[in-house]
N, C-alpha and C positions, 0 to 999 in steps of 0.2 A: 565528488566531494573533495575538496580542498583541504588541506590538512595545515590547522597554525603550525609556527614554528615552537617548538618546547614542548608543552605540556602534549600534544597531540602523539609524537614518538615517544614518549613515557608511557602512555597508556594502550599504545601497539604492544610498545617493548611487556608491557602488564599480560596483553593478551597472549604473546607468544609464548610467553612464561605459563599460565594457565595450561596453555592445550600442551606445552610438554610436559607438565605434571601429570596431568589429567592422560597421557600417552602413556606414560610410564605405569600409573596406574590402571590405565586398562592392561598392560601387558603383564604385572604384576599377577589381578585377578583372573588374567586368562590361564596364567601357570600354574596357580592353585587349586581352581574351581574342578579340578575332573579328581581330588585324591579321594584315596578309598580312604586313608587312616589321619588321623588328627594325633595331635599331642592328648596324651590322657587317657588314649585306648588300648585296653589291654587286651593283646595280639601272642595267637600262638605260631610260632618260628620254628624251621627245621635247621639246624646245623649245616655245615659242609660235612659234618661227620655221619649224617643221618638222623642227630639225636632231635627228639621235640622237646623245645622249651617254649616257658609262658613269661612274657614278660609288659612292662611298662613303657609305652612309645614315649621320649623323653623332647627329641627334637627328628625335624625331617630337612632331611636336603637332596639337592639338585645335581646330580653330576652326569654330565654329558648325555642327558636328556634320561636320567635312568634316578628314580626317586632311591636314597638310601636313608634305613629308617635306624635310628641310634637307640636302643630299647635296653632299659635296667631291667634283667632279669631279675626274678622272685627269687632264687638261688644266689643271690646274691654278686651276680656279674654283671656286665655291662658287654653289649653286642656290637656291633655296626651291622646289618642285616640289607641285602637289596630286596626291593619289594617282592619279587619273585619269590621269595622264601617264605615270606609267611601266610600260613595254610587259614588263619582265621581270624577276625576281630570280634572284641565284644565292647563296649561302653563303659567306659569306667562309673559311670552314675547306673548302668544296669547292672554292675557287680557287686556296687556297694546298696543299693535297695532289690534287691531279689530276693525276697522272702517264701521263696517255694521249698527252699532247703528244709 
């Protein structure tokens, strides 16, 4: 196939813009797709001190392939936590509709 002159390299140029979006995007969803905890779950956490606290997952990030989770304590603090530390999640929509209590 023979390719005009113009319009023909614009719409390569289209395509190779696609598959690097579409790359990015899969690389993206491949990095998030294995988490245990989302924003909005409420997760109990052990201290470096030992102590357990219960708090509100706020935002999650990526460092050096090691998820750190940013969680507002119910005590009113704020954590940096590596995933390792926390012992449990629960659902924030199953804490606030549990009517077993």
């Amino acid at each position: 196939m023979l390719l005009k002159p113009g319009s023909d390299i614009k719409y390569i140029n289209n395509i190779y813009n696609y598959i690097d979006y579409f790359d990015k995007l899969y690389k993206l969803f491949k990095r998030y797709t294995c988490m245990k905890y989302f924003v909005g779950d409420i997760v109990k956490f052990q201290l470096e001190s030992g102590e357990i606290r219960e708090g509100n997952v706020r935002f999650i990030d990526m460092i050096h392939n090691k998820k750190i989770l940013y969680i507002n304590g119910f005590r009113g603090c704020a954590y940096k936590v590596p995933e390792e530390n926390v012992i449990s999640r629960s659902s924030l929509l199953k804490k606030l509709f549990d009517y077993s209590k």
